[in-house]
C-alpha positions as CSV (number, residue, x, y, z in Angstrom):
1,X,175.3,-20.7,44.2
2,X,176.6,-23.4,41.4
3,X,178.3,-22.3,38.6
4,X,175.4,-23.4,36.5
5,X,173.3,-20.4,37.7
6,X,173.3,-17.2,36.9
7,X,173.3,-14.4,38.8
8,X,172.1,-11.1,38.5
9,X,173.2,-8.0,40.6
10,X,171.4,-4.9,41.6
11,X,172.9,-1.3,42.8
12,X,171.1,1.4,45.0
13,X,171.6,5.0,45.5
14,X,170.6,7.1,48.0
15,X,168.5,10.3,47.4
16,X,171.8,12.2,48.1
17,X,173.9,9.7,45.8
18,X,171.5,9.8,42.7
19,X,171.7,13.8,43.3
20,X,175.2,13.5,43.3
21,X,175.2,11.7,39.7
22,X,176.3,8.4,40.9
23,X,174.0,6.7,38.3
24,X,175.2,9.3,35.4
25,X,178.9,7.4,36.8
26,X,177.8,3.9,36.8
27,X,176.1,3.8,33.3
28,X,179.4,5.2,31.8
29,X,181.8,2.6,33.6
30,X,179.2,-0.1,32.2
31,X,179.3,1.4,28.4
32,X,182.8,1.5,28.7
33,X,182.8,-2.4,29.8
34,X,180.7,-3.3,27.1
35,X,182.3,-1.7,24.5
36,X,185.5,-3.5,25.8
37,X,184.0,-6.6,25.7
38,X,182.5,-6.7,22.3
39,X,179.0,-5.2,22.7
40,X,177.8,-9.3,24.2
41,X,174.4,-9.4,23.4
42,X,172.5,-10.7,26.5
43,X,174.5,-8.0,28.9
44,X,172.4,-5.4,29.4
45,X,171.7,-2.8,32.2
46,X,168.2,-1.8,33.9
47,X,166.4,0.1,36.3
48,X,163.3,-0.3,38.8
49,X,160.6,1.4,37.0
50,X,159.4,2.4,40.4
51,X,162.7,3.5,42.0
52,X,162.8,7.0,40.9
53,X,165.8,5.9,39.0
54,X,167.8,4.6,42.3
55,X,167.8,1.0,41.6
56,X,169.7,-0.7,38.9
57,X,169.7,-4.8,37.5
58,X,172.8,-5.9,35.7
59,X,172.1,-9.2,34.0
60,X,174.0,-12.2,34.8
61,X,176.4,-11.5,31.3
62,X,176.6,-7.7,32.3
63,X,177.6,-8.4,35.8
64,X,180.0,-11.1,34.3
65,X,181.9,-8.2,32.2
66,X,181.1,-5.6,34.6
67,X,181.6,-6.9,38.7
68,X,184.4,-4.6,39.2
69,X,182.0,-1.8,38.3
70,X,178.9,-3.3,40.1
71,X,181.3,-3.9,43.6
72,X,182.6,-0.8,43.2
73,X,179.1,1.0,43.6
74,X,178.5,-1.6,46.3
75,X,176.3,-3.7,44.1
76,X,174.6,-6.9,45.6
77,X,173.9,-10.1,43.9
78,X,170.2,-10.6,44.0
79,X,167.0,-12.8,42.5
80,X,166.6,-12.3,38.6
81,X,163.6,-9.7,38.4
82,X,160.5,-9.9,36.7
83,X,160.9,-8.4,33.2
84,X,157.7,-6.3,34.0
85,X,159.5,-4.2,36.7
86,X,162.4,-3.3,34.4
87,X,162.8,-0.5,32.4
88,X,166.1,-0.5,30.1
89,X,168.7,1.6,30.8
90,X,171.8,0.5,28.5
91,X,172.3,-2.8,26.0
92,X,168.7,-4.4,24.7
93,X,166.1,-6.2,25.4
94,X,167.8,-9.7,24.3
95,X,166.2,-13.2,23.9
96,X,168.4,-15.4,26.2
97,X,168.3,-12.9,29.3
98,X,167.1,-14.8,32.6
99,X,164.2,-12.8,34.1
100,X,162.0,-14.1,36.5
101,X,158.0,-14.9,35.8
């Protein structure tokens, strides 16, 4: 992909890794990202509303301050998702994030 795109990232969990708290895990690493990097506006952190809280977005400026985090968890770079499907788990709903239609 060019450099001009922008790329957003997704994470699953299993049934057994949800259990386990590995979303509890992940949303702290990403807060303690954010904070680090000044709070940035347009980096925020979602989830599927109809994953049973298993499946998380990272915007492009989330996964920009956060791929260590995201790889770690064995996060995937995927299409930008519909706004519609999201529910917000961590940052804000800012102008300037890239959903789909």
């Amino acid at each position: 992909m060019g450099e001009e795109e922008m790329n957003w990232y997704m994470v699953e969990f299993s049934v057994e890794q949800a259990a386990a708290g590995g979303p509890n895990r992940l949303l702290l690493d990403f807060k303690n990202c954010f904070d680090a990097n000044g709070r940035p506006k347009t980096a925020a952190m979602f989830y599927g509303k109809n994953s049973l809280g298993r499946v998380y977005y990272f915007s492009p400026d989330a996964a920009t301050i956060a791929l260590p985090v995201i790889t770690a968890c064995h996060g995937v770079e995927c299409i930008a998702p519909a706004k519609t499907d999201l529910a917000l788990s961590f940052g804000e709903w800012a102008e300037g994030i890239p959903f789909s239609n």
